[in-house]
C-alpha positions in Angstrom: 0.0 0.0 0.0 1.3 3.6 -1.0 0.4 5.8 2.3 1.5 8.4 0.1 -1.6 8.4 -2.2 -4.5 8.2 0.1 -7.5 6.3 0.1 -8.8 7.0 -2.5 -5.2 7.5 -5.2 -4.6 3.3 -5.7 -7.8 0.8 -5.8 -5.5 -1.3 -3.1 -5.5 2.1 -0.9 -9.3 2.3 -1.6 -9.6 -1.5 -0.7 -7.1 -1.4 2.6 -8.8 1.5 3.4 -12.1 2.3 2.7 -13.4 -0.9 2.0 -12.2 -3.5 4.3 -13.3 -0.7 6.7 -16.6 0.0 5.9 -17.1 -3.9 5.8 -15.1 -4.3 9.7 -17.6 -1.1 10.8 -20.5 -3.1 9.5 -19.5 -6.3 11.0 -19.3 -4.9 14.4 -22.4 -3.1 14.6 -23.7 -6.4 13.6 -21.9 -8.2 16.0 -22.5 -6.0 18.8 -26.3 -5.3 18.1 -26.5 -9.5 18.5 -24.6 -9.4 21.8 -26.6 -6.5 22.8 -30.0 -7.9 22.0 -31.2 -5.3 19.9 -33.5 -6.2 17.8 -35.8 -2.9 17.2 -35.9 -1.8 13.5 -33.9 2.0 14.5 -30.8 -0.8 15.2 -31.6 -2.8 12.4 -31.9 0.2 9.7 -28.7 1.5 11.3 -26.9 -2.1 10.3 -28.8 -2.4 6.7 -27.1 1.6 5.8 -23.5 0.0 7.3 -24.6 -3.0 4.8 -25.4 -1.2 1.9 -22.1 1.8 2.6 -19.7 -2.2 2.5 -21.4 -2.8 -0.8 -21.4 0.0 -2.6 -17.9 0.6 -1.7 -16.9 -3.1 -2.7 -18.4 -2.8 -5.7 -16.8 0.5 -6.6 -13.3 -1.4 -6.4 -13.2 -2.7 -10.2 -13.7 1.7 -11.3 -10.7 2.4 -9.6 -8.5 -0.7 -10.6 -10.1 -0.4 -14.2 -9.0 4.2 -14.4 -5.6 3.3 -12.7 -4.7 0.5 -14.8 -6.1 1.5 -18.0 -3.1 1.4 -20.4 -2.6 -2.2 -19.2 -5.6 -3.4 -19.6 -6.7 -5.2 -22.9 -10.8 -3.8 -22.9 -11.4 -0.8 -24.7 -14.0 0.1 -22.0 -15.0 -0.2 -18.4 -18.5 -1.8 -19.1 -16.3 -4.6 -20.9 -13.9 -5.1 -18.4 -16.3 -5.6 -15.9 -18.3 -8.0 -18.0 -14.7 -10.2 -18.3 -14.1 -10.0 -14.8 -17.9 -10.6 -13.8 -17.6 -13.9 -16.2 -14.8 -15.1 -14.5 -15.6 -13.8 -10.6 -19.6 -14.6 -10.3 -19.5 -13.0 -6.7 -18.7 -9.4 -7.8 -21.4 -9.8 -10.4 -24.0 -10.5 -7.5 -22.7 -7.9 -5.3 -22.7 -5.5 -8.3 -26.8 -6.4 -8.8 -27.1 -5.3 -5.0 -25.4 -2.2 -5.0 -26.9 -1.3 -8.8 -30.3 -2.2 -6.7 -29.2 0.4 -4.0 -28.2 2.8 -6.6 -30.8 3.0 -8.6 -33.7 2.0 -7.0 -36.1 0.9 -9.6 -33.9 -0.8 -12.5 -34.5 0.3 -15.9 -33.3 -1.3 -19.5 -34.2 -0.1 -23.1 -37.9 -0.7 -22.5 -38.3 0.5 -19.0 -38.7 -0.7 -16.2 -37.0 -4.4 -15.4 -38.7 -6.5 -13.2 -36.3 -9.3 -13.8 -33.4 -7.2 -12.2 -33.0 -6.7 -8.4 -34.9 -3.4 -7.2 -33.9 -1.7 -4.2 -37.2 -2.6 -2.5 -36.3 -6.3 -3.0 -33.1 -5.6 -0.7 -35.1 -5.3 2.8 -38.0 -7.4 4.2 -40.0 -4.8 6.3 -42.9 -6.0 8.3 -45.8 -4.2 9.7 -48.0 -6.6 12.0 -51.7 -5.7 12.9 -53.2 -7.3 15.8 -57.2 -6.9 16.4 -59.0 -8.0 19.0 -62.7 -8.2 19.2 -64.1 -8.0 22.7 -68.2 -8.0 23.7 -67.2 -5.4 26.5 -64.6 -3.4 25.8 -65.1 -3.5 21.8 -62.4 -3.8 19.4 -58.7 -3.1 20.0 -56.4 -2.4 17.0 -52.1 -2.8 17.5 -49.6 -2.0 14.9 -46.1 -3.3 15.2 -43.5 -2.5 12.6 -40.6 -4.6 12.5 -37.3 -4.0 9.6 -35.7 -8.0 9.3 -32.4 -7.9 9.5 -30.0 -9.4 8.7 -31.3 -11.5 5.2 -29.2 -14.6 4.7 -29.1 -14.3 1.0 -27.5 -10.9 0.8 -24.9 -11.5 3.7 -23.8 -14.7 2.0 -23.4 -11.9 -1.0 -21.5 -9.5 0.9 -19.4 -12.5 2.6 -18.8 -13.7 -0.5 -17.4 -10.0 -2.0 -14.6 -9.5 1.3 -13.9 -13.1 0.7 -12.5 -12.0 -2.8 -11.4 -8.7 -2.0 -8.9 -10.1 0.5 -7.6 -12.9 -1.5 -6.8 -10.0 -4.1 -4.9 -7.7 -1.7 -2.0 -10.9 -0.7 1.4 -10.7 -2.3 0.5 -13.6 -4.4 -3.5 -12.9 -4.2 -5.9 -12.6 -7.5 -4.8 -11.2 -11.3 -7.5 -8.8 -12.5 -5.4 -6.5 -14.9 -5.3 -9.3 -17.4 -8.7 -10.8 -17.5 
């Protein structure tokens, strides 16, 4: 890692530095919100926006190595290198659908709208719970309990899935992505 570049000068700076970090924030707020017991959805909003800040920034990993590398590398654009590397690393290609989910919130294509791709809706599971009860003497009694589910398997098995990579890259003799 060149300290002398920043965060943000070297996609290994941005990894080391931004996102490993953002993923390690997330993680802990996770872990200490289980220790914790907190369960309420204010706790479990806070973790999904630590979720969705590890993602985005994960995903935002191939821009930086494609711009810094770009005399190397044998695509004549971004959209094509990320297609090669997508091809060859499935994972980033489902992380990319979440954070392009996140991003852009309803997904469109040359017709419109795409149902078939991953909306940002379709990244949470909120639940609102309405409990009635129907009593001869005091009449009828009406609760509402909201609840944001958190974490979802499938997405943190995507997110796992991304660091996994990410830190394979980053060792001395870790992934190739310049020449895909």
């Amino acid at each position: 890692m060149d300290w002398i570049k920043g965060p943000l000068g070297s996609h290994k700076n941005y990894i080391q530095l931004i996102v490993l970090e953002n993923f390690y924030d997330y993680k802990e707020l996770s872990g200490l919100n289980c220790e914790q017991g907190r369960k309420k959805s204010p706790d479990k909003c806070k973790e999904f926006r630590y979720f969705l800040n590890a993602v985005e920034s994960m995903n935002n990993v191939l821009d930086y190595l494609y711009y810094e590398h770009e005399s190397e590398i044998q695509h004549e654009s971004i959209i094509e290198f990320k297609r090669a590397v997508w091809d060859r690393y499935p994972a980033l290609e489902r992380l990319a659908e979440i954070a392009n989910a996140y991003k852009h919130c309803v997904r469109e294509g040359w017709k419109g709208k795409n149902k078939n791709l991953l909306w940002a809706k379709d990244l949470q599971k909120p639940h609102l719970h309405i409990d009635t009860e129907l009593c001869l003497n005091k009449g009828v009694s009406t609760a509402l309990t909201y609840d944001f589910k958190w974490p979802i398997d499938e997405l943190e098995r995507v997110l796992n899935e991304g660091v996994q990579f990410w830190l394979e890259y980053v060792q001395p003799d870790g992934i190739e992505l310049v020449k895909v």
